[in-house]
C-alpha positions as CSV (number, residue, x, y, z in Angstrom):
1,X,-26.7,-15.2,74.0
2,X,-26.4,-18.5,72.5
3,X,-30.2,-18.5,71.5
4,X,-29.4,-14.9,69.4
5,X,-26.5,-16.2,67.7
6,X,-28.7,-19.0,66.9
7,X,-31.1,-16.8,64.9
8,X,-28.4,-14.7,63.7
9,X,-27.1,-17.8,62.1
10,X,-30.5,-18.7,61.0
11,X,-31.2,-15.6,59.7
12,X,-28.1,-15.9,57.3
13,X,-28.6,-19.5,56.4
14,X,-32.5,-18.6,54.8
15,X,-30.8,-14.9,53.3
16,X,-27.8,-17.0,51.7
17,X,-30.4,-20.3,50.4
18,X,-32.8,-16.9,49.0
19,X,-29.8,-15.4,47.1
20,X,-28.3,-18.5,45.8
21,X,-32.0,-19.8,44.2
22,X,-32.4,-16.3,42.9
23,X,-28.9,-16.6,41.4
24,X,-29.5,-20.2,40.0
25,X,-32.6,-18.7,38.3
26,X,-30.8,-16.1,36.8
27,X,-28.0,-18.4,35.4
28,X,-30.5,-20.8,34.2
29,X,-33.0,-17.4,32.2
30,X,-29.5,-16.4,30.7
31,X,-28.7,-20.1,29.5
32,X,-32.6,-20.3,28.0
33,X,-32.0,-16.6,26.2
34,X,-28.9,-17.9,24.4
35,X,-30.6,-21.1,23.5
36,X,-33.3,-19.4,22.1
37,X,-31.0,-16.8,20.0
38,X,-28.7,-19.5,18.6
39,X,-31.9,-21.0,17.7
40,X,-33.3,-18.3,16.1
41,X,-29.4,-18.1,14.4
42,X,-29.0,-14.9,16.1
43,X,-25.2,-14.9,17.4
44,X,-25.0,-11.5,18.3
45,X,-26.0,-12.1,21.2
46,X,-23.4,-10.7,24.1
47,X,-24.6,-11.4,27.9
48,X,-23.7,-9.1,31.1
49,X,-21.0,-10.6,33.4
50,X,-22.0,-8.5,36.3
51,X,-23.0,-10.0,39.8
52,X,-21.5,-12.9,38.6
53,X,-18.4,-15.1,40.3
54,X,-14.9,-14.9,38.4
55,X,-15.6,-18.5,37.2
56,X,-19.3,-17.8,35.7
57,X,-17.9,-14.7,34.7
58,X,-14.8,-16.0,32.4
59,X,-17.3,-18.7,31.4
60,X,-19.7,-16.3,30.0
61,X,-17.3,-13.9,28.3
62,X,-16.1,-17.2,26.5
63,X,-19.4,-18.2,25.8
64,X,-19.8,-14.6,24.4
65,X,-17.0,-14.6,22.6
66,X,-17.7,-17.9,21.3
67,X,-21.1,-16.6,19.8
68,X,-18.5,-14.0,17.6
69,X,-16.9,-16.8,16.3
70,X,-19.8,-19.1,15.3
71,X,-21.5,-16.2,13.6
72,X,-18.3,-15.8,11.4
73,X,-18.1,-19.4,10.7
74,X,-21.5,-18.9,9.6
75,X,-20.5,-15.6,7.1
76,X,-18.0,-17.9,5.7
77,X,-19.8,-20.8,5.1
78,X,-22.7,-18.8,3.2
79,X,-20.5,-17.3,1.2
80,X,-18.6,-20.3,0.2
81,X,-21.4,-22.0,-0.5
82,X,-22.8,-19.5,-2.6
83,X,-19.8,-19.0,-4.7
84,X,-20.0,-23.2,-5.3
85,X,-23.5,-23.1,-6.5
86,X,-23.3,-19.6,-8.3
87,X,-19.9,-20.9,-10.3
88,X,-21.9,-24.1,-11.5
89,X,-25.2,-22.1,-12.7
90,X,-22.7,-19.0,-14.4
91,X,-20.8,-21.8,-16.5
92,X,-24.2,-23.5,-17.6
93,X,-25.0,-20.4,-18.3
94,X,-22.4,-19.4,-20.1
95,X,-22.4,-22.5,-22.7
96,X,-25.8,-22.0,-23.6
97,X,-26.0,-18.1,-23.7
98,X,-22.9,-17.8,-26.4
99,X,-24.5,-19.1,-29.1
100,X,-27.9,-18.0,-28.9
101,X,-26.1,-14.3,-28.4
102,X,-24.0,-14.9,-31.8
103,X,-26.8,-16.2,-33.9
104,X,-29.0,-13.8,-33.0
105,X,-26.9,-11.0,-33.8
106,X,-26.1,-12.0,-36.9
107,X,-29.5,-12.5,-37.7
108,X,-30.3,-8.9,-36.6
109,X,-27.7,-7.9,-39.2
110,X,-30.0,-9.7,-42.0
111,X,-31.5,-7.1,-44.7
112,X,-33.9,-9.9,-45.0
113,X,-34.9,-9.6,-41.1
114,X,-34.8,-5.6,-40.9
115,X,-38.1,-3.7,-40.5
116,X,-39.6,-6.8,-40.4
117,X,-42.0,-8.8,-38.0
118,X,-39.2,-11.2,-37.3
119,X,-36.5,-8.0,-36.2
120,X,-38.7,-7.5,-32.6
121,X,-38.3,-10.9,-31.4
122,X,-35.3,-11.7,-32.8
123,X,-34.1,-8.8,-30.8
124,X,-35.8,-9.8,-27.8
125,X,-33.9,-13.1,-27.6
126,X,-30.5,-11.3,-28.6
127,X,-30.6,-8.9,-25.6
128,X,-32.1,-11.5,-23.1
129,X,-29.3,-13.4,-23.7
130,X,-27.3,-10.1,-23.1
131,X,-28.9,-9.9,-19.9
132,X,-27.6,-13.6,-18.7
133,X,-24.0,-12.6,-19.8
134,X,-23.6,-9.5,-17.9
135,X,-25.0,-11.7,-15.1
136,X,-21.9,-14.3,-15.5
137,X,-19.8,-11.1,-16.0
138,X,-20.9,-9.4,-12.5
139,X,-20.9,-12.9,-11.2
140,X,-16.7,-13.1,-12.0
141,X,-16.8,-10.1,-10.5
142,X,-16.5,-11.8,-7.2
143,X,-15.5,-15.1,-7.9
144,X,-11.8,-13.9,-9.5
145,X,-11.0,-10.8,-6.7
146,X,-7.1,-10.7,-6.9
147,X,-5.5,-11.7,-3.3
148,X,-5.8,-8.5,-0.9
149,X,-2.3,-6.7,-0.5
150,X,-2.6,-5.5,3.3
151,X,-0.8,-2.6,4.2
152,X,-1.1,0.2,6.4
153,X,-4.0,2.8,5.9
154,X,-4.9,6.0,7.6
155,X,-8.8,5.2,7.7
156,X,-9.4,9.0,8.3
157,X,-7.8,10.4,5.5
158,X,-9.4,7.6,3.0
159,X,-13.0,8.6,4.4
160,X,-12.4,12.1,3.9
161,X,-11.5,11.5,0.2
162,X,-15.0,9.5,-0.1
163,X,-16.9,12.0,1.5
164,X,-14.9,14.8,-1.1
165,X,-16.2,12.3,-3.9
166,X,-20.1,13.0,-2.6
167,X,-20.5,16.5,-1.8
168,X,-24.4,15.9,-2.1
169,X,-24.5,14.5,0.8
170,X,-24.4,15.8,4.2
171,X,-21.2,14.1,6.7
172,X,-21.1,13.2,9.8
173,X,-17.5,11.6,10.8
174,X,-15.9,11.0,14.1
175,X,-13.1,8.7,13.2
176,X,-9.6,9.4,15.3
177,X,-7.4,11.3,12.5
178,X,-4.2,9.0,14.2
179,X,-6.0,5.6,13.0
180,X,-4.3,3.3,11.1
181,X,-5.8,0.2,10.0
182,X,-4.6,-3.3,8.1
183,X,-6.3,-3.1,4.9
184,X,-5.7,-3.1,1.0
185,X,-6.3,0.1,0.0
186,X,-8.1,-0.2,-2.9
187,X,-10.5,-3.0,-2.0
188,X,-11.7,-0.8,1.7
189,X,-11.8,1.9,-0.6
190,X,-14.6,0.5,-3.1
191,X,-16.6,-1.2,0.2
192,X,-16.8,2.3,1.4
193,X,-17.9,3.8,-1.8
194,X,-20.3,0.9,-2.6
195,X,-21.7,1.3,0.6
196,X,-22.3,5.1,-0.3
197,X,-24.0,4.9,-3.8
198,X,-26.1,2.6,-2.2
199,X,-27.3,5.4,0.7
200,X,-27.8,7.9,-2.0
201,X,-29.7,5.1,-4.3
202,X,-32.3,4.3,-1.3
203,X,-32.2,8.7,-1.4
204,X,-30.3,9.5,1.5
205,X,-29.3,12.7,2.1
206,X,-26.9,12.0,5.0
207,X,-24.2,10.0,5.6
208,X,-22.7,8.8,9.6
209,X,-19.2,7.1,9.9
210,X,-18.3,6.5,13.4
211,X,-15.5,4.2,15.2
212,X,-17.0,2.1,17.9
213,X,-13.5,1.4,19.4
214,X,-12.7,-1.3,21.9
215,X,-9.2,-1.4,23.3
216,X,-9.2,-4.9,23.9
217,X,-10.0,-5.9,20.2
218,X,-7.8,-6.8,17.4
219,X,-10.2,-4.8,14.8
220,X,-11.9,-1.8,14.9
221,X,-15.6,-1.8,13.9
222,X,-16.4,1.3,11.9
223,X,-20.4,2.5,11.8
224,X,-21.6,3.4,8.9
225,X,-24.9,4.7,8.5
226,X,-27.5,6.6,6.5
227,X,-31.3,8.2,6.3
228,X,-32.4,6.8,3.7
229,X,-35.2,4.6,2.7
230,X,-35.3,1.6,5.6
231,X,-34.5,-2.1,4.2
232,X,-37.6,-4.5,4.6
233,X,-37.5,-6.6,7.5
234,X,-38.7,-9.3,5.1
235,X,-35.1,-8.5,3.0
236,X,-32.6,-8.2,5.9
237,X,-32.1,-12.0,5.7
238,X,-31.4,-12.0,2.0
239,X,-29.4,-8.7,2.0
240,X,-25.8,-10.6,1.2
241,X,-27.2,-13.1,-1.1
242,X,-25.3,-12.8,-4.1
243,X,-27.6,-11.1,-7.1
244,X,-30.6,-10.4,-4.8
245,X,-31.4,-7.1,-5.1
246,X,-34.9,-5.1,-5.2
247,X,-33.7,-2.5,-7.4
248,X,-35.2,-2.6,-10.9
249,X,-32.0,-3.1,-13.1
250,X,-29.8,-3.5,-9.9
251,X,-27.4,-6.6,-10.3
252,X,-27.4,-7.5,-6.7
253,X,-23.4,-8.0,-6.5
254,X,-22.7,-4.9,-4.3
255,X,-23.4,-5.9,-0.9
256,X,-22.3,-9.9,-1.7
257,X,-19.3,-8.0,-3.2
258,X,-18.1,-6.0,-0.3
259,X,-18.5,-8.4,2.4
260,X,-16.2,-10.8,-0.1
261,X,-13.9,-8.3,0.0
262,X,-13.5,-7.4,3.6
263,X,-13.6,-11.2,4.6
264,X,-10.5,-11.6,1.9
265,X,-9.1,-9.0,4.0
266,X,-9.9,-10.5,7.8
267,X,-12.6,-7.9,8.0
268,X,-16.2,-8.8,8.2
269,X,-19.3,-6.4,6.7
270,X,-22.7,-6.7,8.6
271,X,-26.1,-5.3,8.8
272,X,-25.8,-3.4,12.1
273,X,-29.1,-4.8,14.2
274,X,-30.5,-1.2,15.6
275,X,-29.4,2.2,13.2
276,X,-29.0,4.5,15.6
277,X,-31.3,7.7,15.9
278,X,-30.9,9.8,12.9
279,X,-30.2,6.6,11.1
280,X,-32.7,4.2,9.1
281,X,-30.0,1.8,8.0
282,X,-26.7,1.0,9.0
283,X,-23.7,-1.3,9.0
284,X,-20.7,-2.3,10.8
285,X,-17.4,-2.6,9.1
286,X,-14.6,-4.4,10.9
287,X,-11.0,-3.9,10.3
288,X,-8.0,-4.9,11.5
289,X,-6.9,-2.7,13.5
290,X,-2.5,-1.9,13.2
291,X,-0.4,-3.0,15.7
């Protein structure tokens, strides 16, 4: 009897020293995945918490959760920065644009420079320097938004009135018609549309809206997607950059524009990582969601 329960107990000690190496190995491929994602300055990433003790398992969801937060820091900071540097090179701008505009126009007003060899290049300057002013003047754009007034908004209703505003394109919605969101008005309003013009620029031909809701979060995240033309993977880094567009005569200020705004508002824009099926590009929106 005492020889059995020895095995027994034998048996359990080499099943119990299997499981824990196997569960040591699997703690130690998650830490190596999220190493290599914040490495590759991906902070999306959002590990599993099952099989896992209530310690490992509030440490993870905190480590999640903490990936959420650097990846906002990170928004922030890009944006910020590139306000700072687009501010200093507008304002240079500016000072040496304005005169070369004015004298060139009022050369171009010369009877003596009419219909003459001198009109074409004179010309060329004048509206290059046009060019660099409506550059400063979508740059202002974002740089002097007005501070958000929050209030509460029926994001149902305000998608249906975009969707009334486009009947070109075919809708697919599925947002509750009871939601109410914190949001200016007016600001979620031109995200939405921005987002819209530029689906039908890349020739979409339908658009998807969709709440991904989680109860336990203090926003909503609203999909938007579209079939139109794919972005480059080669431009998905670049896509918020202000003025970086690859649309001949496009200013590049939409995108930079709309994330500006929804950040004013505690709200966060983002290139959604996989479009869903239907979809070849797509994008989360998150809101505040009402209390």
């Amino acid at each position: 009897m005492n020889v059995l329960l020895y095995i027994i107990i034998g048996m359990m000690a080499v099943v119990g020293g299997w499981w824990f190496i196997r569960h040591q190995r699997k703690l130690r491929l998650r830490a190596h995945l999220m190493q290599e994602a914040i490495r590759n300055r991906d902070f999306t990433f959002r590990m599993p918490t099952d099989g896992m003790f209530f310690g490992e398992r509030a440490m993870q969801d905190t480590l999640n959760q903490l990936g959420e937060t650097i990846r906002q820091q990170v928004n922030q900071s890009e944006v910020e920065s590139w306000e700072r540097l687009t501010r200093v090179l507008t304002h240079e701008i500016m000072n040496a644009t304005a005169p070369i505009t004015s004298i060139s126009q009022s050369l171009l007003n010369r009877t003596d420079v009419k219909e003459t060899p001198l009109e074409d290049g004179i010309r060329a300057i004048y509206e290059t320097s046009q060019h660099l002013n409506n550059f400063v003047v979508n740059y202002r754009k974002m740089s002097e938004l007005e501070k958000p007034v929050l209030g509460d908004v029926n994001l149902s209703s305000m998608i249906d009135d975009v969707s009334k505003a486009y009947p070109e394109l075919m809708w697919e919605l599925n947002v509750p018609t009871d939601l109410v969101v914190r949001a200016d008005a007016g600001m979620l309003r031109q995200v939405l549309m921005n987002l819209t013009k530029n689906a039908i620029e890349a020739h979409a031909q339908k658009m998807v809206m969709e709440v991904i809701d989680d109860d336990k979060a203090d926003d909503i995240s609203l999909y938007i997607g579209n079939n139109g033309q794919p972005i480059p993977a080669e431009n998905r880094q670049s896509l918020f950059v202000p003025f970086f567009t690859t649309k001949r005569g496009g200013s590049g200020i939409g995108l930079s524009l709309s994330r500006r705004m929804m950040m004013l508002q505690g709200g966060m824009l983002e290139l959604a990582e996989r479009p869903r099926q239907g979809c070849h590009t797509a994008f989360i929106l998150k809101i505040i969601r009402c209390s």
